[in-house]
Structure formats: C-alpha cells, structure tokens
C-alpha positions in Angstrom: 86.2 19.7 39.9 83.5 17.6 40.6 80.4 18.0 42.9 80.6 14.3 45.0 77.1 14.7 46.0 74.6 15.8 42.8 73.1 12.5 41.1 70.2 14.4 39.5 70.5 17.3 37.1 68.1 19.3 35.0 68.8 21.6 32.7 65.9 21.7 30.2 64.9 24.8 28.2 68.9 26.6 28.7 70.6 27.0 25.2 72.8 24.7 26.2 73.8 24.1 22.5 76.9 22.1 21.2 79.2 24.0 23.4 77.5 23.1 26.2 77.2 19.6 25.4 80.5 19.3 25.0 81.3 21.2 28.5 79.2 18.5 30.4 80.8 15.7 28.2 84.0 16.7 29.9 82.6 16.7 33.4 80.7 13.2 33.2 83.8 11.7 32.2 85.4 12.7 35.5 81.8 12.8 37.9 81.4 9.3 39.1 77.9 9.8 40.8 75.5 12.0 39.1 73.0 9.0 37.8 70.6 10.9 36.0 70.7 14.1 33.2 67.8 15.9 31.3 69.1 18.4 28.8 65.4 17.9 27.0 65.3 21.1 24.6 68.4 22.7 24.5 69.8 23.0 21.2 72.2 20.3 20.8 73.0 19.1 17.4 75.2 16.2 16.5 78.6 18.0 17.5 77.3 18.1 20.8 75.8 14.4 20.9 79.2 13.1 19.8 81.0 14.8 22.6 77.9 12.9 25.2 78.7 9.9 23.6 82.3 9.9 24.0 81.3 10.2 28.0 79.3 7.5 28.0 81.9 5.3 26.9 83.6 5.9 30.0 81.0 7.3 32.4 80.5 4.9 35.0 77.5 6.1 36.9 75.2 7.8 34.6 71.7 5.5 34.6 69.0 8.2 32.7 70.0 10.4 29.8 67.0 12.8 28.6 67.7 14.2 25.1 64.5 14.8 23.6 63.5 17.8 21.6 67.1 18.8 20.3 68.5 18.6 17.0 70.7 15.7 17.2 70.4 14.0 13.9 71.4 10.5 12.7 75.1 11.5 13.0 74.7 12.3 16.5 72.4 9.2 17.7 74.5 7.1 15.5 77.9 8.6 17.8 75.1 7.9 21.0 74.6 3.9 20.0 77.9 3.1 19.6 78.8 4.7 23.2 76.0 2.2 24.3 77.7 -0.6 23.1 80.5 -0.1 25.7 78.8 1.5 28.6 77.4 -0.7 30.7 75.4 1.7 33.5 73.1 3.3 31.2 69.7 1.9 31.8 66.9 4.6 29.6 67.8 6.9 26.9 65.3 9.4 25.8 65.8 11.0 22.2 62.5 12.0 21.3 59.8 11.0 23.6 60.0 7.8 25.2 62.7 5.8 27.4 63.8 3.5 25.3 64.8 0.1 27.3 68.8 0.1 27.3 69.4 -3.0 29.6 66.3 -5.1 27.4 67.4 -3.9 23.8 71.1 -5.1 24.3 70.3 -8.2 26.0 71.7 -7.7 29.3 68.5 -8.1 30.9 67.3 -11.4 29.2 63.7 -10.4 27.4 62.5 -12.5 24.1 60.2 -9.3 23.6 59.8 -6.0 23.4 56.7 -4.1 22.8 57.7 -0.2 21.7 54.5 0.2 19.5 53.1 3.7 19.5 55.8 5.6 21.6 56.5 8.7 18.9 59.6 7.1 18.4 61.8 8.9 15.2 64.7 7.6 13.1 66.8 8.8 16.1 65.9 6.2 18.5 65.3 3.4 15.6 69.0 4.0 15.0 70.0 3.7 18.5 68.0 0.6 18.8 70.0 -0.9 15.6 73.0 -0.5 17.6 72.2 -1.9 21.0 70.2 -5.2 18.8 73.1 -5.9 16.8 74.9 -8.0 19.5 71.6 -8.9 21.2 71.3 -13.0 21.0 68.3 -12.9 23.1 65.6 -10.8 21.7 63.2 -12.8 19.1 60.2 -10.1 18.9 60.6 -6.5 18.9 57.3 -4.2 18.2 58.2 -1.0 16.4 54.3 -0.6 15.0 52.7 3.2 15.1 56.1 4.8 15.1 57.9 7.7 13.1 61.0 5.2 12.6 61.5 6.3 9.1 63.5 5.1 6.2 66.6 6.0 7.7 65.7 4.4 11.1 64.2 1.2 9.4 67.7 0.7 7.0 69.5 1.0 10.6 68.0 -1.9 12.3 67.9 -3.5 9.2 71.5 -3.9 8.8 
C-alpha cells in the first residue's frame, strides 16, 4: 500500500542494505508521488542499486535520488544509467557527492556545456554520465577536470 501524500523521504544512516533497497524498489514502482529519496549511507551495494534501477524505469514521479556514500559499484551505477535512459522524471542523481545534471547530460534540456570540474565525482557517476551522453546530440563541451573519474569511469564515457 502506498502513502498518497509523502513526496520527501530520508533515510540516511539506517542499514538499509540490499534488502532494503530492494524493498523500496518495490514500493516506488507502485508510489506515484514521492518526488524525492536520500538513502545517503546505508549499505547498498549493486544488488540493491539494480533493484532501484529497475524502479526508475517505471517510476513516474521520482525527481531527486541521493545515493552517495554506499557501496554501489560499477555494476550497480552501470544498472542506475540504463534506468535513466528510459525514465524521464528524474532530474539529479547523487552517487558520491554532487547532483549530477540528469535533464542537461541527456539532452532533454538543450545545453552545449556542462561544467562538472572539481565536484568529487568517482567512476560511479563518470559511468552514469557515459550512459545518459550516449544519445545526447546536443552537448559539445563537457568539463570533467579535478575529478576522481578513474580508468574505469573514463573507458565508460569513452565508449
């Protein structure tokens, strides 16, 4: 059952873990008005980010997702950029520190540039940002500089 009313939830610093994450996956498939979720801290791994991206691919309402500090891995924010490729509400995604720019870095709100230099950004958000680029035909500049992107970021958005 879902509450009708809740659009903010935070639930930083619980132990939520991969079973969690997979609990609240279930309910944002079905809750069409909470619009913004911080599980900063909590323990989730990829397990858990795969079962939060398959709700994003059919949340409808869901605008902020705060996910920094757990221990999703590439696996997981790989499972989280291909959700963004189909949802279309989802407007900042936080994986480690900053808000990265959904709407901008997909090209759904028309920028030519993008300045992310010196956010703390890690692999994880460098390979979320390769997937919401790769169908981008808008963006011509994005600034990366005085990040933690990686190897494994960098060979994302370099594909």
């Amino acid at each position: 059952k879902s509450n009708m009313v809740l659009t903010t939830l935070i639930l930083g610093r619980n132990q939520i873990g991969d079973e969690g994450a997979q609990r609240i996956g279930e309910a944002l498939k079905k809750n069409p008005v909470l619009i913004s979720l911080s599980l900063m801290y909590n323990e989730i791994g990829d397990e858990g980010a795969q079962h939060i991206g398959e709700a994003l691919k059919t949340n409808k309402a869901l605008t902020s997702l705060n996910l920094q500090r757990n221990e999703i891995g590439a696996e997981g924010a790989q499972r989280i950029g291909e959700a963004l490729k189909i949802n279309k509400m989802l407007t900042s995604l936080d994986l480690d520190g900053h808000a990265l720019p959904i709407l901008e870095l997909k090209g759904v709100s028309a920028v030519e540039t993008i300045e992310l230099q010196g956010k703390g950004l890690t692999h994880l958000s460098g390979i979320v940002i390769a997937s919401c680029i790769s169908s981008n035909s808008v963006l011509k500049s994005l600034n990366l500089t005085s990040n933690s992107i990686g190897d494994k970021g960098a060979q994302h958005i370099g594909e």
